[in-house]
GUDO-735462 format. One record per residue (C-alpha): x, y negated, z negated. Coordinates in Angstrom, 1 decimal. Last residue first. Example, Ala and Ser with C-alpha at 12.3 -4.5 7.8 and 13.67 -1.06 7.14 Angstrom:
# GUDO-735462
{site {13.7 1.1 -7.1}}
{site {12.3 4.5 -7.8}}
//
This chain:
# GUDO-735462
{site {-67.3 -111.0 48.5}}
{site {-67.3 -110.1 44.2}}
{site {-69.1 -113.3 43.3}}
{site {-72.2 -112.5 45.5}}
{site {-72.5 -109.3 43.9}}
{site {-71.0 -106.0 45.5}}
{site {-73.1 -102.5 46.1}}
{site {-71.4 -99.8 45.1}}
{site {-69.4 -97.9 47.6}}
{site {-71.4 -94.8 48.2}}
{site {-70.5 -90.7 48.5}}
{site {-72.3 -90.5 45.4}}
{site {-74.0 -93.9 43.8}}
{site {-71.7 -95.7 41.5}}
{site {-71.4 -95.3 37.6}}
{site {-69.0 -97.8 36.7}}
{site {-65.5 -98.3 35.0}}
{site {-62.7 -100.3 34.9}}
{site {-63.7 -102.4 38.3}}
{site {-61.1 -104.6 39.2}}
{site {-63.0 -108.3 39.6}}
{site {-60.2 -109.9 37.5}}
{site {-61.0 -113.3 39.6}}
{site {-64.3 -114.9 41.2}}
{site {-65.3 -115.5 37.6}}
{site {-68.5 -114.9 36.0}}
{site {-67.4 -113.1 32.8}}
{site {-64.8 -116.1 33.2}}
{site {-67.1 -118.3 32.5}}
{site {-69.3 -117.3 29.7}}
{site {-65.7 -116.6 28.0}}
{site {-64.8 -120.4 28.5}}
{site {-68.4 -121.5 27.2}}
{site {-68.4 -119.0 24.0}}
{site {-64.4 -120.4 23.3}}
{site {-65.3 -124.2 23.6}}
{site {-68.6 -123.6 21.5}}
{site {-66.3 -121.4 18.7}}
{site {-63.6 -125.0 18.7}}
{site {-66.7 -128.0 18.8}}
{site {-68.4 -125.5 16.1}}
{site {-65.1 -124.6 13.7}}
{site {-64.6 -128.4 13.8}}
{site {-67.1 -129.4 11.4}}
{site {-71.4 -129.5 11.4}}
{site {-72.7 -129.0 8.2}}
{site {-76.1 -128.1 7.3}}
{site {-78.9 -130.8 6.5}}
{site {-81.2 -127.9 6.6}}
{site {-83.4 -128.5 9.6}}
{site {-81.1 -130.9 11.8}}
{site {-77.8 -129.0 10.9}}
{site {-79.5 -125.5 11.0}}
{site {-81.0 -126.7 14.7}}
{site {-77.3 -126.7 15.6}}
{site {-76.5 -124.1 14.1}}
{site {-78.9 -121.6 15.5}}
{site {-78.1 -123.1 19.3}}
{site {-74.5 -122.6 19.0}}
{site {-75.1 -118.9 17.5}}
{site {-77.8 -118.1 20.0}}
{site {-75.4 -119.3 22.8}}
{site {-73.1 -116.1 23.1}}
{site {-77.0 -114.1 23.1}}
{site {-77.6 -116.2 26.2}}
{site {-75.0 -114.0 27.8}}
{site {-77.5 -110.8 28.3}}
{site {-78.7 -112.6 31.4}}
{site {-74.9 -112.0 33.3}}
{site {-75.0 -108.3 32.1}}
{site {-78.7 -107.6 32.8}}
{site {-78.7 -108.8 36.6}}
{site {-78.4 -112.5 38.2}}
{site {-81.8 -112.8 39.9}}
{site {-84.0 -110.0 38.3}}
{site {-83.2 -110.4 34.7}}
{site {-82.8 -114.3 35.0}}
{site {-86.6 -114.4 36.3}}
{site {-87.0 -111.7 33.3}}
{site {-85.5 -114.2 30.9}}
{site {-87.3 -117.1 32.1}}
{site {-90.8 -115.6 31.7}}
{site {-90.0 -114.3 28.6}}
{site {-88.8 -117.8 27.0}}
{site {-92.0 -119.6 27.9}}
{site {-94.1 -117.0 25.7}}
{site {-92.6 -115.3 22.8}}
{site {-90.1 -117.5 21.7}}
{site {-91.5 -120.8 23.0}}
{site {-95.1 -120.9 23.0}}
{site {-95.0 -117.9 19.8}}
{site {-92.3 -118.6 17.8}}
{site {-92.9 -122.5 18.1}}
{site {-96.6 -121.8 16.8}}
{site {-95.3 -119.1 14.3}}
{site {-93.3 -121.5 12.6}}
{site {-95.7 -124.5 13.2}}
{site {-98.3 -122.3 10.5}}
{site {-96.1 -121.2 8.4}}
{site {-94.5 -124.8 7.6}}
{site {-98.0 -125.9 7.3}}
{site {-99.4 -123.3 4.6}}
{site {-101.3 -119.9 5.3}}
{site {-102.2 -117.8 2.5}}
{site {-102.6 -114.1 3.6}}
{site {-105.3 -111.8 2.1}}
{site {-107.2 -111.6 6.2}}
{site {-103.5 -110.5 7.2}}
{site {-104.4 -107.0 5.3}}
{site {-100.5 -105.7 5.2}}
{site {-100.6 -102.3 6.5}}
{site {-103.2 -101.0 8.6}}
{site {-104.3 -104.5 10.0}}
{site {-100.4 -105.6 10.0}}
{site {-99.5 -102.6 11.6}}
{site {-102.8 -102.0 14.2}}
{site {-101.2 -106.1 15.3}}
{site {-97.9 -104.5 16.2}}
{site {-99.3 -102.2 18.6}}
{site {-101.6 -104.8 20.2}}
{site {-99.0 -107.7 20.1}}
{site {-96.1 -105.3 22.0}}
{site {-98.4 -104.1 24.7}}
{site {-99.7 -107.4 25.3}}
{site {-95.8 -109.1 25.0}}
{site {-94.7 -106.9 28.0}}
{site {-97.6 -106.9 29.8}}
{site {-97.5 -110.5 30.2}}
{site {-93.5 -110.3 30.3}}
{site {-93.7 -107.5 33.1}}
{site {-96.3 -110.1 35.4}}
{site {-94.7 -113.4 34.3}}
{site {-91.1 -112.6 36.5}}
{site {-92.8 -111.5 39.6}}
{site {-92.8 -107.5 40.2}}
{site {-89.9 -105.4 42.7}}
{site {-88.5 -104.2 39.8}}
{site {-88.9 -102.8 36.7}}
{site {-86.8 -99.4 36.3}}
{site {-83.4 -100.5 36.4}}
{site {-83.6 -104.0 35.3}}
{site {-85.7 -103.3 32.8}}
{site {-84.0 -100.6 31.3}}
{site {-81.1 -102.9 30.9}}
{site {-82.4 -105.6 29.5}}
{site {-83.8 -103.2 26.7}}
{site {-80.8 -101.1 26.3}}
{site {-78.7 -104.0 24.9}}
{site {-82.0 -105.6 23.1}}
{site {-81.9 -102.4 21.0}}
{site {-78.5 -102.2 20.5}}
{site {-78.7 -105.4 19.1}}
{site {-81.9 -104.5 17.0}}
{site {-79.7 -101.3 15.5}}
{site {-77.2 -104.0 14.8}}
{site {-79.4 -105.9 13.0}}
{site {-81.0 -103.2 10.8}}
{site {-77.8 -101.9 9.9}}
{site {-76.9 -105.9 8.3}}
{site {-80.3 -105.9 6.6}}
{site {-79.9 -102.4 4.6}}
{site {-76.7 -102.9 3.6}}
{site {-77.8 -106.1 1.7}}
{site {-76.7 -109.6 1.7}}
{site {-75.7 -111.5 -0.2}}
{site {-71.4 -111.2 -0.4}}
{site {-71.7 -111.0 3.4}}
{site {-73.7 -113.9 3.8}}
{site {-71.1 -116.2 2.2}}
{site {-68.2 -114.9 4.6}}
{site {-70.7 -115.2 7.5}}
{site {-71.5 -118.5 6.7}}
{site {-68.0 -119.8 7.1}}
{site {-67.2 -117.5 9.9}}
{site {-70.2 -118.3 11.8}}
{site {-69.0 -120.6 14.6}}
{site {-65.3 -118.9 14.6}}
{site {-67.0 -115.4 14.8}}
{site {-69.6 -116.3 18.1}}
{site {-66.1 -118.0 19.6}}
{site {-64.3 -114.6 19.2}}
{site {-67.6 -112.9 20.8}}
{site {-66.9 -115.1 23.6}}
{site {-63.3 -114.4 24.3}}
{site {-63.8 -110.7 24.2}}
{site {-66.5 -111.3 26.3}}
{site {-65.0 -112.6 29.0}}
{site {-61.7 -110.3 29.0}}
{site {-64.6 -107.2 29.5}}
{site {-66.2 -109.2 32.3}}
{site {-62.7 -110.3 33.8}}
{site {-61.3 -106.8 33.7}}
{site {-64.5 -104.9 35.1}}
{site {-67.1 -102.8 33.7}}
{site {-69.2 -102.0 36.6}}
{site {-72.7 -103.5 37.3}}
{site {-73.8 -102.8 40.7}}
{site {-74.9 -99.0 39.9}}
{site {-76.6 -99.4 37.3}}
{site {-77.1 -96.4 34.1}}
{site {-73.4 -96.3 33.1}}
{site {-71.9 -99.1 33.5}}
{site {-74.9 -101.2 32.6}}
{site {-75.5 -99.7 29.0}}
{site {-71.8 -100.1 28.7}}
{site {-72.3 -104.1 29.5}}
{site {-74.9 -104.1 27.3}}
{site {-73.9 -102.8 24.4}}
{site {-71.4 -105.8 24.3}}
{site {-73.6 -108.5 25.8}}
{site {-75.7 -107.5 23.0}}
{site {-73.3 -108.4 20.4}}
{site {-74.4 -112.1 19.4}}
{site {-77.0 -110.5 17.9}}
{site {-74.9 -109.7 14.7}}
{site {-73.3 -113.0 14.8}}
{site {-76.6 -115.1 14.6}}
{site {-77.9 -112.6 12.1}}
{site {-75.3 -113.0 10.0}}
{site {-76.1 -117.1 10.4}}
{site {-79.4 -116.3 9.5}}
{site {-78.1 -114.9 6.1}}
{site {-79.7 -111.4 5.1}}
{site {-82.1 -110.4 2.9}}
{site {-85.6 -111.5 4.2}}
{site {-84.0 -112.4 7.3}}
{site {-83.4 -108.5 7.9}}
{site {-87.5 -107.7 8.0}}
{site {-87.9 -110.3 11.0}}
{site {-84.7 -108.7 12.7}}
{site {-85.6 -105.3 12.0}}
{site {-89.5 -105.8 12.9}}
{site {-88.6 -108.0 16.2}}
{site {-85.8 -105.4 17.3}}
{site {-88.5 -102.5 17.0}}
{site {-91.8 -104.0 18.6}}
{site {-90.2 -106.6 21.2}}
{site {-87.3 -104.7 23.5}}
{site {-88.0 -101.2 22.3}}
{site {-91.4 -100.7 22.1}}
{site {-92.6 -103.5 24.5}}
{site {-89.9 -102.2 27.2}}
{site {-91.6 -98.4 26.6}}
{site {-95.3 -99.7 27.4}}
{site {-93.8 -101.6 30.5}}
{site {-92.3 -98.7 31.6}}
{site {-95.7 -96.6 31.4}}
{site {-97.4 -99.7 33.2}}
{site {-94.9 -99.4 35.9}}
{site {-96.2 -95.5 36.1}}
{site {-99.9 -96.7 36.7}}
{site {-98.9 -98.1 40.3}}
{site {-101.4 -100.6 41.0}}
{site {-99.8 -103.5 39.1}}
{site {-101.6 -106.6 38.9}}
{site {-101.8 -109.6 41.7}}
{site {-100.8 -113.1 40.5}}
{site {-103.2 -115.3 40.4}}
{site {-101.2 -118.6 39.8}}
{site {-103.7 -119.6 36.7}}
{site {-104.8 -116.8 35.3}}
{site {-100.7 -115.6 35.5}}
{site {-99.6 -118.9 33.5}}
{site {-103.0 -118.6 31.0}}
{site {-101.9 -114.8 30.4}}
{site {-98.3 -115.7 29.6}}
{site {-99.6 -119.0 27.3}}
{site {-102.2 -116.7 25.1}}
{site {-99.6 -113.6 25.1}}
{site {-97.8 -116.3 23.2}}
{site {-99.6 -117.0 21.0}}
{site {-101.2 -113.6 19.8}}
{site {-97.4 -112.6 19.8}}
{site {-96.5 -115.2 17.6}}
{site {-99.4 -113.7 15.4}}
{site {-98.3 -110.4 15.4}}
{site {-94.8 -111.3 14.4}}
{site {-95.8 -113.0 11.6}}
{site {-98.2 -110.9 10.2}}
{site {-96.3 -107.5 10.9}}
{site {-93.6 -109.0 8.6}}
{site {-95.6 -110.6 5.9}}
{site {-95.5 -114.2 5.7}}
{site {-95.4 -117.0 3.6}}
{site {-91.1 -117.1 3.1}}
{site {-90.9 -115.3 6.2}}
{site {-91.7 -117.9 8.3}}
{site {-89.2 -120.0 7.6}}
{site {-86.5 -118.0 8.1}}
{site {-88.1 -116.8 11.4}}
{site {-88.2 -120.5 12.5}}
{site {-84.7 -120.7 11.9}}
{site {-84.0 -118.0 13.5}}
{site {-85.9 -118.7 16.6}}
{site {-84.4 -121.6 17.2}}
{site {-81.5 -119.4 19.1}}
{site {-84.4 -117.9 21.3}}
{site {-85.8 -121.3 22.8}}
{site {-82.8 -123.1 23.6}}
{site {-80.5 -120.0 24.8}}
{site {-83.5 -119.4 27.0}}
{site {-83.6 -123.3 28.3}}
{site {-79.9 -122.6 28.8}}
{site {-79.8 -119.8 30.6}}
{site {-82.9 -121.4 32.6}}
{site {-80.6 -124.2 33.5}}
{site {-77.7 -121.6 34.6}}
{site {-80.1 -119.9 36.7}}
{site {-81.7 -123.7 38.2}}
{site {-77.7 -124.2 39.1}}
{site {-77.7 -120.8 40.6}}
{site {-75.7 -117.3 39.5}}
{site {-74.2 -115.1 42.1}}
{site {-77.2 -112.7 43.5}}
{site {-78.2 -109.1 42.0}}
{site {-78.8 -106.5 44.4}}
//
């Protein structure tokens, strides 16, 4: 049963808002050296290096039931592999703020992937309301950008990061409902393992990363990808996934946006106006009443048969 969010949850929200909404800016610089399956093999490599020094180090006990590594197997595919070749190959074409928006939808695809395959996360009025107002904060902050990137981009970069917000959608939810009971580093060390030995056979097979130049900004691209983005970040997001449940963790896509322009503005030199202090006012109001004590009506959930659904902590 999933627990009403913690001080130390809403910290780690943030720390993952932190270290995935850099990640675009990174990416963007990264794929101006690198090929696809390159650069995301590589920030794999990384960070696989910091999840399997965390679980060395605390000893955590491995899986002994073969089928959790099955899941595992499937949650690198479609939570790592698939959305980090779309989005990678996407920022080759498309405007990083577009992208921003783009994943900003998760929490959308996830709170229908919820309602239907967990039982303690209906689709209720406040949660619906909540991210409504959110999303409408995510298109204020890229609005400007978003018109330009529109014009720039191609068809092919825009479907390929929706099909990676989908993906993410069904990815924290198929966690949630079929990896449980393990401690938050164990699922994102396989996770990330999986994901960096299938995606490493693509670059071998494909792009010959032996050929590839390496200069400095490629090089602390794929270092921040990798600690941050592929390491730290995992471990906080399936401590989140196992507190506070898939809906409420999905939310740190509303701060990928703020986060992405933010580190623009330092990065780029780009501008930072009244459309962020008025979409960052909108994302944190619709953060909050997604968690709201009020509008709890559910709309629509799957429930167990001849069973109440279990509550959250909010809901009592």
């Amino acid at each position: 049963m999933i627990s009403r969010p913690t001080r130390v949850d809403w910290l780690l929200l943030l720390a993952l808002g932190f270290m995935w909404g850099t990640s675009y800016v990174f990416i963007k610089i990264g794929v101006q050296t690198l090929p696809t399956f390159t650069l995301i093999a590589t920030r794999l490599g990384i960070g696989l290096a910091v999840l399997a020094t965390v679980v060395i180090a605390a000893r955590e006990p491995l899986p002994r039931n073969p089928r959790i590594y099955g899941h595992l197997l499937v949650m690198a595919t479609i939570n790592i592999v698939l959305p980090f070749t779309l989005i990678t190959t996407a920022e080759r074409s498309v405007d990083s703020a577009l992208a921003a928006i783009l994943n900003g939808a998760v929490p959308l695809f996830v709170i229908v992937f919820a309602a239907f395959f967990l039982h303690d996360e209906p689709i209720t009025v406040n949660r619906l309301a909540g991210l409504g107002i959110g999303y409408a904060g995510v298109i204020i902050l890229v609005s400007r950008s978003l018109g330009a990137g529109l014009s720039q981009s191609s068809l092919e970069g825009e479907l390929a990061l929706i099909g990676s917000t989908a993906l993410y959608g069904a990815g924290a939810v198929y966690a949630r409902r079929n990896v449980r009971g393990l401690r938050p580093m164990i699922p994102a060390l396989f996770q990330v393992m999986f994901a960096f030995v299938i995606v490493t056979v693509l670059a071998v097979l494909l792009e010959h990363p032996w050929t590839v130049r390496w200069n400095v900004d490629a090089i602390g691209s794929v270092i921040w990808l990798g600690v941050l983005g592929s390491g730290l970040a995992y471990l906080a997001n399936f401590r989140l996934l196992s507190r506070i449940g898939a809906t409420r963790t999905s939310l740190v896509a509303y701060l990928l946006p703020v986060v992405g322009i933010i580190a623009g503005a330092i990065v780029f030199n780009e501008t930072v106006d009244g459309r962020v202090a008025a979409g960052t006012a909108l994302v944190i109001g619709g953060v909050a009443l997604v968690n709201s004590r009020y509008g709890q009506r559910r709309l629509f959930g799957r429930a167990s048969a001849g069973v109440e659904a279990p509550r959250t902590t909010a809901e009592r």
